[in-house]
VMD Tcl script that draws the C-alpha trace (Angstrom):
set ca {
  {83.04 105.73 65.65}
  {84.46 104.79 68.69}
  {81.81 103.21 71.37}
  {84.48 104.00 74.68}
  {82.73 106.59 77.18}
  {83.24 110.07 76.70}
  {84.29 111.72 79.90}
  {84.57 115.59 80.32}
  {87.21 115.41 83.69}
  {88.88 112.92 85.90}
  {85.90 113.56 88.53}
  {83.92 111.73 86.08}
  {85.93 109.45 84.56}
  {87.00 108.08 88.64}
  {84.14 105.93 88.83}
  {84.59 104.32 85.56}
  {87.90 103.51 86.57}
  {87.01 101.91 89.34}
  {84.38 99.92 88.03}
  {87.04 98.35 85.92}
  {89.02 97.31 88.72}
  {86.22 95.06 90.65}
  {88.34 92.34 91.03}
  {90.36 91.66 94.11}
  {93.86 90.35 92.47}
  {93.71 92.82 89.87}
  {93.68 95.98 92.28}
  {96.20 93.69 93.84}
  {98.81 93.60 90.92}
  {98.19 97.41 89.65}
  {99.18 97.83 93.61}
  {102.64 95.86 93.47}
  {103.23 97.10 90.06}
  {102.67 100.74 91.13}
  {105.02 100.11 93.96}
  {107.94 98.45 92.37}
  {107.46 101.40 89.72}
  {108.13 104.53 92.10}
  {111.19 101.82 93.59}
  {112.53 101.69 90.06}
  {112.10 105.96 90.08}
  {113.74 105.94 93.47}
  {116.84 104.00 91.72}
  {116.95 106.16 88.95}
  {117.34 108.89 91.00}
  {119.92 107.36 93.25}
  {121.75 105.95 90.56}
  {121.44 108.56 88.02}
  {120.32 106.05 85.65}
  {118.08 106.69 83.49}
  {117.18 102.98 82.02}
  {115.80 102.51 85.66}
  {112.90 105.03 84.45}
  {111.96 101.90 81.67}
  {111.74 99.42 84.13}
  {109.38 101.85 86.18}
  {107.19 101.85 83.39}
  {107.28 98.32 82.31}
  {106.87 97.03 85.93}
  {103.71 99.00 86.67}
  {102.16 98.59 83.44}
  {102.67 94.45 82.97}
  {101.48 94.15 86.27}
  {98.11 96.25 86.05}
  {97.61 94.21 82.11}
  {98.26 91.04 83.48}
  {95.85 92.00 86.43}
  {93.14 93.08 83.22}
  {93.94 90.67 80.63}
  {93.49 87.52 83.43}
  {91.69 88.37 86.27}
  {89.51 91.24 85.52}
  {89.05 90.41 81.74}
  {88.75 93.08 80.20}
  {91.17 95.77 78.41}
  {92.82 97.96 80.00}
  {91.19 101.76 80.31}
  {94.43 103.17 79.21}
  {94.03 102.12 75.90}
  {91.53 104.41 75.29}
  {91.93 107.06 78.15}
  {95.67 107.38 78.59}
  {95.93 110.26 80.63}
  {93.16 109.41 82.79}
  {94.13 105.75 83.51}
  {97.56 106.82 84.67}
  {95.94 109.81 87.08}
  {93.47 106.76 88.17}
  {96.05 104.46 89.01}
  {97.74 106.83 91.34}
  {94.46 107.61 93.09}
  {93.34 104.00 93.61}
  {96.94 103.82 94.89}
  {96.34 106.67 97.35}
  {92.98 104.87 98.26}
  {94.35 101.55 98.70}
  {96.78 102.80 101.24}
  {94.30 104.93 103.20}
  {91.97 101.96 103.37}
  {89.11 103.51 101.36}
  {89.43 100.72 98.44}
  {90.15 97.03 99.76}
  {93.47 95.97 99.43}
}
mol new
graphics top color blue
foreach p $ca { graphics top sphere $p radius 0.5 }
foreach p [lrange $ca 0 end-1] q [lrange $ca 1 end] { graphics top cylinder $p $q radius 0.2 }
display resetview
């Protein structure tokens, strides 16, 4: 059996998310790697090249582990809630630029 929280929508899952993003630098890298993703999508699109989509992908993703593995310290919730993770990185995103979470 697996012990990771069961969650039955995003509404609930939210604050979980956040509460594994406390730290500072770690909200700080999922930021910059979110950003240089949707550049990498922009080029993709401009370019027509699709390879640009992988870089979008690995950019946002090493920075948000790096920000887990070495600042937060602890694994990453998309390892066990996919789906919800990536919707939850968008919305911190979202509140990050509104000024609701500290950048």
């Amino acid at each position: 059996m697996s012990d990771a929280p069961r969650f039955s929508s995003f509404r609930e899952f939210y604050p979980f998310y956040l509460g594994e993003h406390r730290n500072r630098t770690c909200r700080r890298l999922h930021f910059v790697g979110s950003s240089l993703a949707i550049g990498c999508v922009l080029l993709a699109i401009v370019r027509a090249n699709p390879w640009w989509l992988l870089a979008a992908l690995v950019s946002g993703y090493a920075f948000a582990w790096v920000g887990h593995f070495f600042f937060e310290k602890n694994r990453p919730a998309t390892f066990r809630h996919p789906l919800y993770s990536f919707m939850g990185d968008w919305v911190m995103y979202k509140d990050i630029l509104t000024g609701k979470i500290p950048f």
